[in-house]
TIKOL-344903 format. One record per residue: residue number from 0; x, y, z of N, C-alpha, C, CB in turn. Coordinates in nm, 4 decimals. Each point is the difference from the previous one (the first is absolute). Glycine has a CB too. Layout:
N
k; nc1; nc2; nc3; cac1; cac2; cac3; cc1; cc2; cc3; cbc1; cbc2; cbc3
NUM; X; Y; Z; X; Y; Z; X; Y; Z; X; Y; Z
...
***
This chain:
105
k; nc1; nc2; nc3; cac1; cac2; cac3; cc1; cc2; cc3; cbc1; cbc2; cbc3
0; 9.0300; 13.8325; 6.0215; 0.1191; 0.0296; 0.0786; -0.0144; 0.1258; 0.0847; 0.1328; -0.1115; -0.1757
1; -0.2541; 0.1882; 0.1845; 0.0088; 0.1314; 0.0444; 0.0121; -0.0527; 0.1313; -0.1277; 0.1594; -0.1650
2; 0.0279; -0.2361; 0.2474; 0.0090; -0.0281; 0.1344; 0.1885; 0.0154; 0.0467; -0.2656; -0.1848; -0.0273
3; 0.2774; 0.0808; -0.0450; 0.2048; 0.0273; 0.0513; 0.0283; 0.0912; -0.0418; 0.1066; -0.1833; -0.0108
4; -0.1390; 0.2600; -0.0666; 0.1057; 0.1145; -0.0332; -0.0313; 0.0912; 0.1240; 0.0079; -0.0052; -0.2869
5; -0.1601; 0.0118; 0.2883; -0.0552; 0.0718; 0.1315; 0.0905; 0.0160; 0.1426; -0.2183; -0.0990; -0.1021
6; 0.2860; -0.0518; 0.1360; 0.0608; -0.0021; 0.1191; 0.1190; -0.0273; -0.0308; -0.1682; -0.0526; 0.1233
7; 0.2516; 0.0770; -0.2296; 0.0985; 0.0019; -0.0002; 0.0507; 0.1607; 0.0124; -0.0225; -0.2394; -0.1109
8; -0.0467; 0.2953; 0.0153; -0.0123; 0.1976; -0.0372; 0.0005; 0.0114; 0.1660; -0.2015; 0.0829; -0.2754
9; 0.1302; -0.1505; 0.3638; -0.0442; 0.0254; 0.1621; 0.1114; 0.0296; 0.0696; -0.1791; -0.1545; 0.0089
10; 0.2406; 0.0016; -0.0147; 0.1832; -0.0157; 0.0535; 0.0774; 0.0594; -0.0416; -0.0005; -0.1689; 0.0240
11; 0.0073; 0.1989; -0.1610; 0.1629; 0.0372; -0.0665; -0.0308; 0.1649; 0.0669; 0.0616; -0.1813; -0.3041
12; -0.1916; 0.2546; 0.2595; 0.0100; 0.1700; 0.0751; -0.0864; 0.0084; 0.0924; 0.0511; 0.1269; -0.1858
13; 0.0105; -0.1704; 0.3370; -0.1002; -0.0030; 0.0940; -0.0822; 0.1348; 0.0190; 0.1438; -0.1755; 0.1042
14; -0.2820; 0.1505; -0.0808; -0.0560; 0.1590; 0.0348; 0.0024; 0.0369; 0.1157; -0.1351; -0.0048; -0.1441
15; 0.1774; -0.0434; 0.2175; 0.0632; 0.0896; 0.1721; 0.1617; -0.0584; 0.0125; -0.2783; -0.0165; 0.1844
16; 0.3785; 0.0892; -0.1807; 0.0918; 0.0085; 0.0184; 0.0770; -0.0564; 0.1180; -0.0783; 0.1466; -0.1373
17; 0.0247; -0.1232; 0.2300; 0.0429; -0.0171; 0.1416; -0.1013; 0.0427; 0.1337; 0.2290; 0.0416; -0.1261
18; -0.1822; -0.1417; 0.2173; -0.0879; 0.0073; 0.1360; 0.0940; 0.0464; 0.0905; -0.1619; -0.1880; -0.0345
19; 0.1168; 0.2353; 0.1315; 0.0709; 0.0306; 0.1283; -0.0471; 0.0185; 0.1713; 0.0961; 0.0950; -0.2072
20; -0.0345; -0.2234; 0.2447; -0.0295; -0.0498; 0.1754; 0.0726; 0.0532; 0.0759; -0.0523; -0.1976; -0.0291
21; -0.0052; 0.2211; 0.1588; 0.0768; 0.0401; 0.1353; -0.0003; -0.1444; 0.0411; -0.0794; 0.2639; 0.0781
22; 0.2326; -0.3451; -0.0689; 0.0190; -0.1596; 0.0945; -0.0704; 0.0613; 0.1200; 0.2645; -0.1332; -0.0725
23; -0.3687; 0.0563; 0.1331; -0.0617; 0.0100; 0.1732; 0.1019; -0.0987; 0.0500; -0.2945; 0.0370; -0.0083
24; 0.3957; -0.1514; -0.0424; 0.0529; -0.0482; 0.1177; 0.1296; -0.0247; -0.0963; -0.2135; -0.1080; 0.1866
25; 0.3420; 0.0996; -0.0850; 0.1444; -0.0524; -0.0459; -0.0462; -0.0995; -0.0342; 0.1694; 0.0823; 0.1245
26; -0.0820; -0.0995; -0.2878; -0.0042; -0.1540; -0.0548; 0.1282; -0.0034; -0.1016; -0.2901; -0.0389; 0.0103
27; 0.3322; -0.0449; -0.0171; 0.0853; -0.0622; -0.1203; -0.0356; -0.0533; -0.1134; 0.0996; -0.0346; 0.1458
28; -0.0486; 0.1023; -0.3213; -0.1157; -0.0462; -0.1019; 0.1184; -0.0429; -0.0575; -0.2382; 0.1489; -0.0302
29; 0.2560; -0.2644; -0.0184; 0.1117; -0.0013; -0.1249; 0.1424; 0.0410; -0.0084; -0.1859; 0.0342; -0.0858
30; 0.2443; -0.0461; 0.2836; 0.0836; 0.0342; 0.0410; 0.0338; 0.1470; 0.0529; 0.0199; -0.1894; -0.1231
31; -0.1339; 0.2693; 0.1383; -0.0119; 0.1096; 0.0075; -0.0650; 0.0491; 0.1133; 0.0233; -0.0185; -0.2085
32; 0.0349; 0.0859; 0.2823; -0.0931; 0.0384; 0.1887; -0.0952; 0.1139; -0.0465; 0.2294; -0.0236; 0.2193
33; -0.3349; 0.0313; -0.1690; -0.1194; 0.1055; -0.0926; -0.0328; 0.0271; 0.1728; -0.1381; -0.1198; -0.3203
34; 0.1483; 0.2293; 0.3397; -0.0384; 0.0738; 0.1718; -0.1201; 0.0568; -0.0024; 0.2213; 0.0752; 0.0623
35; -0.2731; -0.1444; 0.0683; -0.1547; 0.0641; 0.0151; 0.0191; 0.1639; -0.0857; -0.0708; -0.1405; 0.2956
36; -0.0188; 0.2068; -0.3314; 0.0198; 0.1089; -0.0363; 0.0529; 0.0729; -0.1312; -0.0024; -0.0544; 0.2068
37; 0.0612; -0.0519; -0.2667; 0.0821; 0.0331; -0.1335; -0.0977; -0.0265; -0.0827; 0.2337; -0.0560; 0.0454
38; -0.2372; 0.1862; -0.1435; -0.0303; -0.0407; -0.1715; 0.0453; -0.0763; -0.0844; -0.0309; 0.1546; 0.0083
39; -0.1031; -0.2235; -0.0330; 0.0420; -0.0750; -0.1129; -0.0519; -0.0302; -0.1136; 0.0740; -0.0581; 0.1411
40; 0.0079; 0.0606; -0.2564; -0.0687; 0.0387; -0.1148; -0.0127; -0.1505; -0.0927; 0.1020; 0.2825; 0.0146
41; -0.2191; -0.3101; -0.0964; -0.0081; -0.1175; -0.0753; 0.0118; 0.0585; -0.1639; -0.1607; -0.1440; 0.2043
42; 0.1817; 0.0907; -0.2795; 0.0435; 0.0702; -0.0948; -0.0607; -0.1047; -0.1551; 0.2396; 0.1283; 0.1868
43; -0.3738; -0.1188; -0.1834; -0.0832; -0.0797; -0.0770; 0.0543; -0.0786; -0.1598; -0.1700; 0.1778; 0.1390
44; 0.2508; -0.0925; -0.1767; 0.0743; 0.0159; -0.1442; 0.0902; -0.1376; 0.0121; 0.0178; 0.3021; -0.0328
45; 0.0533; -0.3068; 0.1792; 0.1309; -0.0487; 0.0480; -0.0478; -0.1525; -0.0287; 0.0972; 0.1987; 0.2013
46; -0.2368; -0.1695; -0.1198; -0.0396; -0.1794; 0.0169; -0.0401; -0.0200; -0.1179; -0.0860; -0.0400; 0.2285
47; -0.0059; 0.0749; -0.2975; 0.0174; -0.0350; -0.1973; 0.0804; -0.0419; -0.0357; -0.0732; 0.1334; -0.0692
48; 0.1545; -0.0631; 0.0699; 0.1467; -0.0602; -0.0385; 0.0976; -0.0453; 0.0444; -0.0413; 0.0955; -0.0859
49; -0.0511; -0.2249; 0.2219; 0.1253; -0.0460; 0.0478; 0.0356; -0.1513; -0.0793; -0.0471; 0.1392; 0.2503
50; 0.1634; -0.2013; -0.2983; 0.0460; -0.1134; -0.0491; -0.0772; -0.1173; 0.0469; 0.2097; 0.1067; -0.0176
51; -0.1404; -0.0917; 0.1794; -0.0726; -0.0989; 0.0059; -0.1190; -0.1006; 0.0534; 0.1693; 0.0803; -0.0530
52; -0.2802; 0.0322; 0.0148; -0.1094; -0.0272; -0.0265; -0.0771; -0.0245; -0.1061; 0.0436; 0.0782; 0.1449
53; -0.0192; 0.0317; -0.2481; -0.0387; 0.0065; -0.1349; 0.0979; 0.0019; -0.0897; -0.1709; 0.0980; 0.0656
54; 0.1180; -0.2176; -0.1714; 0.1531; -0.0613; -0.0665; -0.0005; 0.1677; -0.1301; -0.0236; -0.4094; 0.0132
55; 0.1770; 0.4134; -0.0357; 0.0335; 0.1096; -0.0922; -0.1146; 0.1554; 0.0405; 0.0863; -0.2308; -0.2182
56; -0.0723; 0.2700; 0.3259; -0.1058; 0.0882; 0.0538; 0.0376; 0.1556; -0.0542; -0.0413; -0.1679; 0.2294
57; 0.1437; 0.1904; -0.2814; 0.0381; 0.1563; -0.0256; -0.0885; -0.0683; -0.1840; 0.3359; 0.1401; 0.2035
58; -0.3624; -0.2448; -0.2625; -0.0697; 0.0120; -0.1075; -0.1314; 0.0509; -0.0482; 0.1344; -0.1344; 0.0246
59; -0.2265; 0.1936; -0.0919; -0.0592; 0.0122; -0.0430; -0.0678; -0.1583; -0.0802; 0.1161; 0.2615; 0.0398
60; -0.1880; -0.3218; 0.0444; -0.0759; -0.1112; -0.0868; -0.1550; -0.0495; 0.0498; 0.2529; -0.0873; -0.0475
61; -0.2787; 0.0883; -0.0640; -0.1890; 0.0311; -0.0227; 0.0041; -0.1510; 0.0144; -0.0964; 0.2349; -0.2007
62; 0.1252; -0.3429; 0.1399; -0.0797; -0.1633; 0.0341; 0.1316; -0.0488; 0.1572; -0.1080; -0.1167; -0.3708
63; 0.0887; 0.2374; 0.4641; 0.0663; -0.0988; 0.0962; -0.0842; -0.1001; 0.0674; 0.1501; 0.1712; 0.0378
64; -0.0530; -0.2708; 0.0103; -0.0620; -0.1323; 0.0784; -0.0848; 0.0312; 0.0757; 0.1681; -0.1118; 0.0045
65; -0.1751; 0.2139; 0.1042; -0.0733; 0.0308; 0.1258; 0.0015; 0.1899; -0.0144; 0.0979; -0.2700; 0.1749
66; -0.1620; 0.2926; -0.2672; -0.0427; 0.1526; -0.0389; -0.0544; 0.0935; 0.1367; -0.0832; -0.1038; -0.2580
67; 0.0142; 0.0445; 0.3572; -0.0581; 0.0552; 0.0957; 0.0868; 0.0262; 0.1397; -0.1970; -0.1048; -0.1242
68; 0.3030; 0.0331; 0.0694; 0.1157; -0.0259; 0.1829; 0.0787; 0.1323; -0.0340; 0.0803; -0.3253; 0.0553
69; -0.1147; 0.4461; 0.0163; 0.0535; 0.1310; 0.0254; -0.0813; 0.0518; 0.1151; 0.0755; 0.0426; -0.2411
70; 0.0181; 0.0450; 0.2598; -0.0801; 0.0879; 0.1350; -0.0134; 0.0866; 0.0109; 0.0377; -0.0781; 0.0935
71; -0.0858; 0.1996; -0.2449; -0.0085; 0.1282; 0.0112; -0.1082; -0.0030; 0.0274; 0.1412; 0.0832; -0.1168
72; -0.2540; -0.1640; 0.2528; -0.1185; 0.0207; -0.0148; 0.0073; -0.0013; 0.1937; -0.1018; -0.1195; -0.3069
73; 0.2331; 0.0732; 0.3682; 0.0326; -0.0073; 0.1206; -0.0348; -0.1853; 0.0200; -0.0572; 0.3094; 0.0744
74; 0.0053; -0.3184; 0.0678; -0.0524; -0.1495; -0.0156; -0.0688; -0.0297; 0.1769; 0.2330; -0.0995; -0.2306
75; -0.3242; 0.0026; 0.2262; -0.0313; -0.0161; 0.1809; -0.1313; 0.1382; 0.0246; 0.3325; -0.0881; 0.1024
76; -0.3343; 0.1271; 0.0132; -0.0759; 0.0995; 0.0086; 0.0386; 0.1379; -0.0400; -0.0724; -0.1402; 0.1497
77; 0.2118; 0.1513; -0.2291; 0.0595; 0.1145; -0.0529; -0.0190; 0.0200; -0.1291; 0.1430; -0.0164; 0.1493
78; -0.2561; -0.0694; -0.2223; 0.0329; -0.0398; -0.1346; -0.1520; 0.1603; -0.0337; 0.1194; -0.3953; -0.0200
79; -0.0715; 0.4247; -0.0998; -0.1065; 0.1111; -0.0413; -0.1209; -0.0429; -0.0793; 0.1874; 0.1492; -0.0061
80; -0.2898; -0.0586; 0.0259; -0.1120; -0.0275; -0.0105; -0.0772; 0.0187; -0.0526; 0.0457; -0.0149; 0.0998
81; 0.0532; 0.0369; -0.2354; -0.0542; 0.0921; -0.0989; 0.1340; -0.0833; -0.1455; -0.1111; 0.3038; 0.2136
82; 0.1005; -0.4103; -0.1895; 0.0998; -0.1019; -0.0879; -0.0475; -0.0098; -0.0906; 0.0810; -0.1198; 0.1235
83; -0.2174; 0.0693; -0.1355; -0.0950; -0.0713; -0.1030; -0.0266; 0.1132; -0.0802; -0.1142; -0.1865; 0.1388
84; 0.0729; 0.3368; -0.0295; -0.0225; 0.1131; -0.1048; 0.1434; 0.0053; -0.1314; -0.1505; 0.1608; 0.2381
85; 0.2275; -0.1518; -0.1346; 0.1166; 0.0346; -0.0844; 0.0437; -0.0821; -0.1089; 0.0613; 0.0937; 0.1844
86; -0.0731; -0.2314; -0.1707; 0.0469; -0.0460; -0.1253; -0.1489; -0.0356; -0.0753; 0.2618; -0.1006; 0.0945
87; -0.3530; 0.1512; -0.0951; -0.0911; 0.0817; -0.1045; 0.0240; 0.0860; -0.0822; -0.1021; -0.0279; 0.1243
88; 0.1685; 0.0984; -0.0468; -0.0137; 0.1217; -0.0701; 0.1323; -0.0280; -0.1353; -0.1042; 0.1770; 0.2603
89; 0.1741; -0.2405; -0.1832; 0.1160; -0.0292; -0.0988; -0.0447; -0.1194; -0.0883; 0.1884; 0.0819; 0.1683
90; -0.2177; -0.1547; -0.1524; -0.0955; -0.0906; -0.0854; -0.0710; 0.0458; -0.1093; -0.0254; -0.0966; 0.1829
91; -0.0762; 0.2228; -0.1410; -0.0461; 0.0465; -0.1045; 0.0726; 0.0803; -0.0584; -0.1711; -0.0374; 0.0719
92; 0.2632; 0.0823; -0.0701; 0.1162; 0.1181; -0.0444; 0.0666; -0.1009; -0.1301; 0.0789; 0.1516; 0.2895
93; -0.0203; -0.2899; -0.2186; 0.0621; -0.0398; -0.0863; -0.1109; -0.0641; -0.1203; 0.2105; -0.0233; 0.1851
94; -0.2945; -0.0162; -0.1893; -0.1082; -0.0817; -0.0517; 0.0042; 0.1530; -0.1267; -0.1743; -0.2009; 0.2604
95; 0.1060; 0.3284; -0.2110; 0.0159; 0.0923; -0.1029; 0.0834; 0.0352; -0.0646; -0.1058; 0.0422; 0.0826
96; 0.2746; -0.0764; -0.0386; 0.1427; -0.0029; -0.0362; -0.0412; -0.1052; -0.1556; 0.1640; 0.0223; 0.3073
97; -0.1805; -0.1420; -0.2864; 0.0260; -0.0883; -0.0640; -0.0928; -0.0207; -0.0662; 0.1314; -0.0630; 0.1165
98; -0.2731; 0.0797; -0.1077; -0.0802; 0.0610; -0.1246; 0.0271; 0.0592; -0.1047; -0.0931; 0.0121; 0.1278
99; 0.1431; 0.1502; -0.0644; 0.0532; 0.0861; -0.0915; 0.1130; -0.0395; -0.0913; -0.0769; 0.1418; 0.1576
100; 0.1856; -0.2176; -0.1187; 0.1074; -0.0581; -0.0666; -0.0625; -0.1119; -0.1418; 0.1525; 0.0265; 0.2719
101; -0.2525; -0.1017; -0.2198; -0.0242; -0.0794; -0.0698; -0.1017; 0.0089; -0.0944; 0.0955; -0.0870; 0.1541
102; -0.1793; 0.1844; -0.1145; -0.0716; 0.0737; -0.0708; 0.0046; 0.1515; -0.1248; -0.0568; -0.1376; 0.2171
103; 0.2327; 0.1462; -0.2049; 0.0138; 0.0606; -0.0396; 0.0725; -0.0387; -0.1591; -0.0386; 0.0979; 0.2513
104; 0.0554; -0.0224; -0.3280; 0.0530; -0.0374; -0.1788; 0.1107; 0.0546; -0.0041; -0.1982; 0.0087; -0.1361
***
């Protein structure tokens, strides 16, 4: 189960928080006028936990259906490049977590 726990631990505490764009052109998002020029902020945590995408998403659950569908990693040519490092490192973190637990009296 570590693999899912791996990308679930990923989603539930994203490790970058938030992005932030200058709009280059007027557009409308979701009913919303966004002007050439305006900041705008994405808010990585938000989309984790949006409903309805990911079923019961404010949960904490290690055997979810689709463990990997989050976006604290960005996505497209924005996506980071250093993903695979990262859920290594947590991989092996938890792997020594759960050794120790089980290995222990």
């Amino acid at each position: 189960m570590i693999p899912s726990l791996v990308c679930e631990t990923i989603r539930y505490q994203s490790p970058v928080l938030h992005m932030r764009r200058t709009a280059r052109n007027d557009v409308e998002l979701a009913g919303r006028r966004i002007a050439k020029g305006d900041k705008v902020v994405m808010w990585y945590i938000s989309g984790n936990r949006d409903e309805d995408k990911i079923e019961r998403a404010d949960e904490f659950i290690v055997d979810r259906a689709k463990p990997r569908q989050h976006l604290s990693f960005g996505a497209g040519i924005h996506r980071c490049v250093g993903d695979r490092l990262a859920e290594q490192q947590i991989r092996i973190l938890w792997r020594k977590y759960c050794n120790g637990i089980s290995g222990s009296k």
